[in-house]
Steps between C-alpha positions, in 0.01 A plus 500: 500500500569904562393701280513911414259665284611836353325739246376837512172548674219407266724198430330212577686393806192511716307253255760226429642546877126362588494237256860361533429466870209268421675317260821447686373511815716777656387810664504834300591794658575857455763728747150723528321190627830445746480870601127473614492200664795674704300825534278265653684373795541641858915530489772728468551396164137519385438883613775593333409356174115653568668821520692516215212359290256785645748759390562361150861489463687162437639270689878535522719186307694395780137477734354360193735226460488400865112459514475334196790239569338420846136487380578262272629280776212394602383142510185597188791566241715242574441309162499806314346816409418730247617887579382839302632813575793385609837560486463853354857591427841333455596527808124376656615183264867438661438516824194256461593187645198271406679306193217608222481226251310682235425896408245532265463849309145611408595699212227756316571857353425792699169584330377195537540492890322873500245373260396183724544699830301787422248397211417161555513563891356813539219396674745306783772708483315861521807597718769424233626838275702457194739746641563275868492215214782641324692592827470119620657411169785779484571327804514143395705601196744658675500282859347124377623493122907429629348210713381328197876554374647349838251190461627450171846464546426257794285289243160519729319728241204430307359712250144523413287686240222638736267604231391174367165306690532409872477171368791536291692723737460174760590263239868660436598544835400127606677367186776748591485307827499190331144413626193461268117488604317173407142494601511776751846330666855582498719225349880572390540525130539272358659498096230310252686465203879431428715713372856558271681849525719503268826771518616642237799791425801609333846343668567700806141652567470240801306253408709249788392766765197510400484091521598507818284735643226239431691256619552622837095533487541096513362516119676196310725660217626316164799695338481426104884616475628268723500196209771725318704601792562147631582347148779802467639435845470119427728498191703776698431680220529954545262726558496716262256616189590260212472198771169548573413613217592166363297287713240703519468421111610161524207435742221688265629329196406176696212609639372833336499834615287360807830276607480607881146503553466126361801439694360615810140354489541199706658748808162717447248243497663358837489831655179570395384223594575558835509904520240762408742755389843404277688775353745475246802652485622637191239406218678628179311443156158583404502115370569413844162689673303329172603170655429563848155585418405221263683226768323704797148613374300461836796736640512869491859614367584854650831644279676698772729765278823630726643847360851667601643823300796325257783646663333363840484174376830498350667626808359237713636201276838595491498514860414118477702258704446269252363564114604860508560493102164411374405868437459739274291655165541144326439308765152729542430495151538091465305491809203725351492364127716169490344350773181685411450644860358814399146409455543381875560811660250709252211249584605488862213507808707698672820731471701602771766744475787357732709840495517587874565349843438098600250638712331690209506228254366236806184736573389520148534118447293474833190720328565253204463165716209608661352578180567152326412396880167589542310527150344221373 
């Protein structure tokens, strides 16, 4: 595994980089540790970096990038490592050729770095200033701060709140890794107790997209719509408003307002049977959660609530290849009070606002999974 810890000095990086070595069993290193061991040797190479330590200036990015790349060829971080102070900038970051799996981002406000460097280090830190304090982090605002926003795009980033415990700090970032600690060893983590996430949304807010992301995750997904779909397309019947309006009825007068969840029950004891996360696709009434909880009451039920502006959501059903009637105010008002959805999306676990781009909308149902993921 290789790793980068970021975070303005005062971070933390020094203290988990020490104790996610021992647990994972890679080396931790920082480019300062790199730079003296350089400083250190009889070459070309290692007077130069002596001399431009002695004087205090940095090292340039392009001579940067070159040590770093070939120290880390050596046969000691073969299986991994775990890197601080390094890559400083954007372009440190491209041109870094060692395939970083993870970034993990110490994150603490400003006064709370100065507060730990200088008052609760004073005694071992005599040296440090607040004013060469506040330089060092003018200069990771400005220099480091676009690197988190490179690592994010490329999906490596993790984020961290760097003011809790060390022993909380160290929890997040191995869950974030998906490892836990059991008895002083590292074991992956493993999910305890099974799970339902239930979606829920107006028509057109993108509730299938949202399926789907969890089903490229490998995550075993149960759409509740599909029962009405196939019967229409079986009887050749149209889709349009009254049509499905009609069997949705026709199935609730048979069954009550909890028709697809009692319809569907068999299909989620199977999976869950089998799977410790199932997520629904397109839970609609209140009646319908009710049900899921009595039938399932060893199982936490997460209702996952998908927003889109009305226009939005409009827009993208009538650009439908198929089904591109079933929209507008009384389709979202039968939706809301007919089918008693509203209480659905009030009570919801979680609301995400599905407004922006694919890759927007993905990211924030990421943070979501590894919420449901990881608590307990």
């Amino acid at each position: 595994m290789k790793l980068v810890l970021i975070g303005i000095q005062g971070s933390g990086k020094s203290t988990q980089g020490n104790l996610l070595s021992k647990q994972l069993n890679i080396p931790y290193l920082s480019t300062g540790h790199i730079f003296r061991q350089l400083a250190k040797e009889k070459t070309k190479l290692g007077q130069y970096i002596k001399v431009i330590i002695n004087s205090g200036i940095l090292v340039p990015d392009d001579k940067t990038i070159e040590i770093v790349n070939s120290y880390l060829k050596r046969p000691e971080y073969k299986k991994g490592y775990i890197l601080d102070g390094f890559p400083r900038t954007v372009y440190q970051a491209k041109k870094f050729i060692n395939n970083v799996d993870k970034v993990i981002y110490l994150e603490i406000p400003e006064k709370e770095a100065i507060y730990r460097l200088v008052y609760r280090n004073n005694e071992e830190r005599a040296d440090e200033t607040i004013p060469a304090i506040k330089k060092r982090i003018e200069q990771f605002k400005k220099f480091t701060i676009p690197v988190l926003d490179y690592y994010r795009d490329e999906k490596k980033l993790i984020e961290i709140d760097g003011t809790q415990t060390i022993e909380k700090v160290n929890e997040q970032i191995l869950k974030n890794l998906g490892k836990q600690l059991i008895k002083n060893k590292i074991k992956n983590w493993k999910i305890k107790n099974k799970k339902i996430i239930a979606i829920v949304g107006l028509p057109g807010a993108g509730k299938t997209d949202a399926a789907n992301f969890f089903k490229n995750k490998g995550i075993k997904v149960i759409s509740f719509g599909k029962i009405i779909n196939e019967y229409i397309e079986k009887n050749k019947l149209p889709h349009i408003e009254e049509i499905h309006k009609k069997v949705r009825m026709e199935l609730r007068e048979k069954y009550g307002m909890a028709a697809l969840a009692i319809m569907n029950e068999k299909k989620i004891k199977e999976a869950l049977e089998k799977e410790m996360i199932v997520v629904i696709d397109g839970l609609r009434s209140w009646e319908e959660y009710l049900y899921l909880k009595k039938t399932f009451p060893k199982f936490k039920i997460y209702l996952l609530a998908i927003y889109a502006d009305k226009e939005l959501r409009r827009k993208r059903l009538s650009q439908r290849k198929d089904r591109n009637k079933l929209y507008g105010e009384k389709r979202d008002i039968d939706e809301l009070i007919d089918i008693n959805m509203g209480p659905t999306i009030a009570y919801a676990d979680f609301l995400v606002k599905n407004n922006f781009s694919v890759e927007d909308f993905h990211d924030k149902l990421e943070e979501v999974f590894r919420i449901i993921y990881y608590t307990e």
